[in-house]
Structures are given as structure tokens and as C-alpha cells.
Residue frames as qw, qx, qy, qz and C-alpha x, y, z in Angstrom:
[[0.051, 0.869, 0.387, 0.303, -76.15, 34.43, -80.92],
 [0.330, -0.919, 0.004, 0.214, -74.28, 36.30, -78.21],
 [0.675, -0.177, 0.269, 0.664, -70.99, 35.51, -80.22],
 [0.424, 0.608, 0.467, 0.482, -72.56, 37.01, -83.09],
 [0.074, -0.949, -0.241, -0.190, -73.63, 39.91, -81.39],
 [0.497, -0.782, 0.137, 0.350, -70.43, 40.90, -79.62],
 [0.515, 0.169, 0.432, 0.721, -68.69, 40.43, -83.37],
 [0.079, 0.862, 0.385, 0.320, -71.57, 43.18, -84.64],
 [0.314, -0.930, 0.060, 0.181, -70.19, 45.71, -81.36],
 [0.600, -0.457, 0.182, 0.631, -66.83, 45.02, -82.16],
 [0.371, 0.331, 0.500, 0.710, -67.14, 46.18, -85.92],
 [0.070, -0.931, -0.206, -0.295, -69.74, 49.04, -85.17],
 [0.404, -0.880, -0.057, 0.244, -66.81, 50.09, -82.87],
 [0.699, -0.065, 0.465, 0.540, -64.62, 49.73, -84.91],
 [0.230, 0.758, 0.532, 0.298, -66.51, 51.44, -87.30],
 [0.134, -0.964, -0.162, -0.160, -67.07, 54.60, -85.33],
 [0.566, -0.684, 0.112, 0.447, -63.74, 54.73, -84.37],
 [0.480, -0.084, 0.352, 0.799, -62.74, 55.61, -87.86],
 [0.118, 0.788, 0.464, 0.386, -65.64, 57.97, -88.45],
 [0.291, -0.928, 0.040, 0.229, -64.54, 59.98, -84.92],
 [0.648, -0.209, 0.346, 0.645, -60.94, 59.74, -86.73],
 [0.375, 0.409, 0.652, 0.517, -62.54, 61.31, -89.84],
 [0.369, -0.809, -0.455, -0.051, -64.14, 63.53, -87.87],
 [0.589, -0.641, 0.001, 0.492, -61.13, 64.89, -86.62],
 [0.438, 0.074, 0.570, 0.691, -59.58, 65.23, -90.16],
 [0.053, 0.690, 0.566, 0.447, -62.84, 67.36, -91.35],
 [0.381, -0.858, -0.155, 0.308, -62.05, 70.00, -87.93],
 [0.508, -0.228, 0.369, 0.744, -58.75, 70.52, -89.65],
 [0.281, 0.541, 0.620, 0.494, -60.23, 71.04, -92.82],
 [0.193, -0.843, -0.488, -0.115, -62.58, 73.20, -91.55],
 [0.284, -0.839, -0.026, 0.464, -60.06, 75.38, -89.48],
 [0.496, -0.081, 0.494, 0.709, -57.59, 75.47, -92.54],
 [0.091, 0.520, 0.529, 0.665, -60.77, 77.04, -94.60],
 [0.295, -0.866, -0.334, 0.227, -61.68, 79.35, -91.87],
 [0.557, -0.522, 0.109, 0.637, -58.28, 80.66, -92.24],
 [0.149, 0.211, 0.631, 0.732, -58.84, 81.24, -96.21],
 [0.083, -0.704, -0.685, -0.171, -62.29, 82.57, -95.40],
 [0.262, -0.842, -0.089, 0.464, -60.54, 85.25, -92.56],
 [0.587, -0.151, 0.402, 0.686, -58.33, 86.13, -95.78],
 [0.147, 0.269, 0.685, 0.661, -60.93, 86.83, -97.93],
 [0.294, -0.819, -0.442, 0.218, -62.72, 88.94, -95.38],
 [0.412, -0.601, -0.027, 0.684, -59.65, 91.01, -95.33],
 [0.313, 0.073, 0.661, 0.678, -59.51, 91.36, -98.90],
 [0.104, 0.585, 0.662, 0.457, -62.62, 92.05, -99.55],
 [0.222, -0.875, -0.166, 0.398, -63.39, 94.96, -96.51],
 [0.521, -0.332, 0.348, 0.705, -59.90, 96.28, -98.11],
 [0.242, 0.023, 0.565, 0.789, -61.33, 97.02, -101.12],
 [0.467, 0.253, 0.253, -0.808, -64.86, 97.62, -100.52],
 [0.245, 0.033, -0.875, -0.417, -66.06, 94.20, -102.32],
 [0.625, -0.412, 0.008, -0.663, -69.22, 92.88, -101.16],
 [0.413, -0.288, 0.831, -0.238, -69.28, 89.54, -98.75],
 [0.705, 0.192, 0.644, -0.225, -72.14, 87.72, -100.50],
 [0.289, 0.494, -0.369, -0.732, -71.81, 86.40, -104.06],
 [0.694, 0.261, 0.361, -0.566, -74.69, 84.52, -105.22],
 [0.603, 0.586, -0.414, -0.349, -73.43, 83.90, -108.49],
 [0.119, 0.615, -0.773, 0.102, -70.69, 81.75, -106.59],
 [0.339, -0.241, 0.800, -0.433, -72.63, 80.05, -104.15],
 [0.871, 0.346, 0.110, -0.332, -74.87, 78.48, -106.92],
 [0.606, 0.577, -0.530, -0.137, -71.88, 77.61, -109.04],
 [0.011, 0.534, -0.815, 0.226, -70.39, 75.67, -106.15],
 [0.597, -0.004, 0.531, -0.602, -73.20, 74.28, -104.72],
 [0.763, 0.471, -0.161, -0.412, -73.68, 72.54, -108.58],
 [0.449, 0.596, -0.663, 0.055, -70.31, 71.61, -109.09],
 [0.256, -0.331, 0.854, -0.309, -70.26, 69.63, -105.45],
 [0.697, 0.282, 0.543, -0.374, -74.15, 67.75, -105.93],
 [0.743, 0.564, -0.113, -0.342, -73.49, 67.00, -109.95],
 [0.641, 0.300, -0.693, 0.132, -70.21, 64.76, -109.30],
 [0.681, -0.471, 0.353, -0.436, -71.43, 63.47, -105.95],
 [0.489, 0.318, -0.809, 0.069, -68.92, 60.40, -104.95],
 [0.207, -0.096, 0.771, -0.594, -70.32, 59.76, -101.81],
 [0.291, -0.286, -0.905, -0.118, -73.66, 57.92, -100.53],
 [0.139, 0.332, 0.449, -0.818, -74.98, 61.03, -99.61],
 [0.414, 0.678, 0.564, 0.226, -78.26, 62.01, -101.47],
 [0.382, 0.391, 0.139, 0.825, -77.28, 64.94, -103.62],
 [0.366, -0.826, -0.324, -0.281, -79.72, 67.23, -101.35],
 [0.915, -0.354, -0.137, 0.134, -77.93, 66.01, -98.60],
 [0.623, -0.136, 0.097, 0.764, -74.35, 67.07, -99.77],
 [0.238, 0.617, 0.155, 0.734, -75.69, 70.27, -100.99],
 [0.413, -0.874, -0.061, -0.250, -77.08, 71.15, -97.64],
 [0.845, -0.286, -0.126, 0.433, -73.68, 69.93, -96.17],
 [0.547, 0.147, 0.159, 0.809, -71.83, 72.44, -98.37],
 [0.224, -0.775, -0.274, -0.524, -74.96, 75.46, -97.97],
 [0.715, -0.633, -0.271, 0.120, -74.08, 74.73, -94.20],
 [0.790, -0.104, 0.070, 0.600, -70.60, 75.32, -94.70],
 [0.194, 0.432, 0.314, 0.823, -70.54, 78.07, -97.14],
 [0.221, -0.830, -0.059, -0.509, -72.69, 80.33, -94.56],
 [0.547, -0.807, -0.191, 0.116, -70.66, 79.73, -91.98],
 [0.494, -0.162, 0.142, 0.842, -67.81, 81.38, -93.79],
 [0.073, -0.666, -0.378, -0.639, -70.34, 84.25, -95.06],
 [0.444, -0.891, -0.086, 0.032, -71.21, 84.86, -91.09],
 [0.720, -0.155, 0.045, 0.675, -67.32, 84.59, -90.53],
 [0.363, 0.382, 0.343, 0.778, -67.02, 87.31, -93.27],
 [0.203, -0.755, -0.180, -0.597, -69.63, 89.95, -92.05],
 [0.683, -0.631, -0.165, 0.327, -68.35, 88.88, -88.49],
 [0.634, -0.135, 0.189, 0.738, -65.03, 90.50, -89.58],
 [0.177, 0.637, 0.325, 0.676, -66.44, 93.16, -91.48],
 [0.581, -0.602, -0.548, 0.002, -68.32, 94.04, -88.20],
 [0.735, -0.574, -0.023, 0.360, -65.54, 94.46, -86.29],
 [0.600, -0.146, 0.321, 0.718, -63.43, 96.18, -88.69],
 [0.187, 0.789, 0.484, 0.328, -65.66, 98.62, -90.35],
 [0.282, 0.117, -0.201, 0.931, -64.15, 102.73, -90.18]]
């Protein structure tokens, strides 16, 4: 039993050591689309566009939860991506904020 159980830790550590890898990979991500997000702040102040478009954040929000590859429950990955998507909306009005004549 105790063999067993010290096989179980190694694999759950195992485990989590490629989720905190994965983890690391998704910070990238994340700063790479911050950078596209501080773009599209600039763009849009530039021109006087608005920050929020509704139209979009439904269309995406479809497109991610109707071909769902993962073992999330579509809910699940939509809040992931709702999560995501406003924090490049605050980003956006952060930037506006600060840049406004």
C-alpha cells in the first residue's frame, strides 16, 4: 500500500509539474495578447472608436464554447475566455484613461 501510494505522489507530481509548465506557457500568451490589446487601445483612442464591442464579444465567446476540445464544460471555457476578454477591455479604458486630451 505505501508503494502504491508513493507511485500515486510521484505521478500527481509529475503531473503538476507539467500543468505549472503550462502555466507558464499561458503567462506568455497572456503577455503577448496584452501587447495586441495595448495596440488596439491605441488605435482605437486614435480614432475615436469605442472600447466595448458587444457584437464581438458574443461572436467570440460562441466560436470558443461551440468547438470546445478540452474537458472543460462549455460554461466553464466561456467564463475562462469572458475572464480574459475583460481584462483586455479594463486594459483598454485603462489606456484610454490615461491618454484622453
Amino acid at each position: 500500500m505505501a508503494e502504491q501510494n508513493s507511485e500515486s505522489i510521484a505521478k500527481l507530481n509529475k503531473i503538476r509539474s507539467n500543468i505549472d509548465k503550462i502555466d507558464k506557457q499561458l503567462i506568455e500568451l497572456l503577455r503577448q495578447r496584452s501587447l495586441c490589446v495595448q495596440e488596439i487601445a491605441e488605435i482605437k483612442c486614435q480614432n475615436q472608436l469605442p472600447i466595448y464591442d458587444g457584437n464581438r464579444e458574443k461572436r467570440i465567446l460562441e466560436e470558443k464554447t461551440s468547438n470546445n476540445p478540452t474537458k472543460y464544460q462549455a460554461v466553464d471555457l466561456a467564463n475562462i475566455f469572458h475572464a480574459i476578454m475583460r481584462a483586455g477591455l479594463n486594459q483598454q479604458l485603462l489606456y484610454r484613461s490615461e491618454h484622453e486630451e
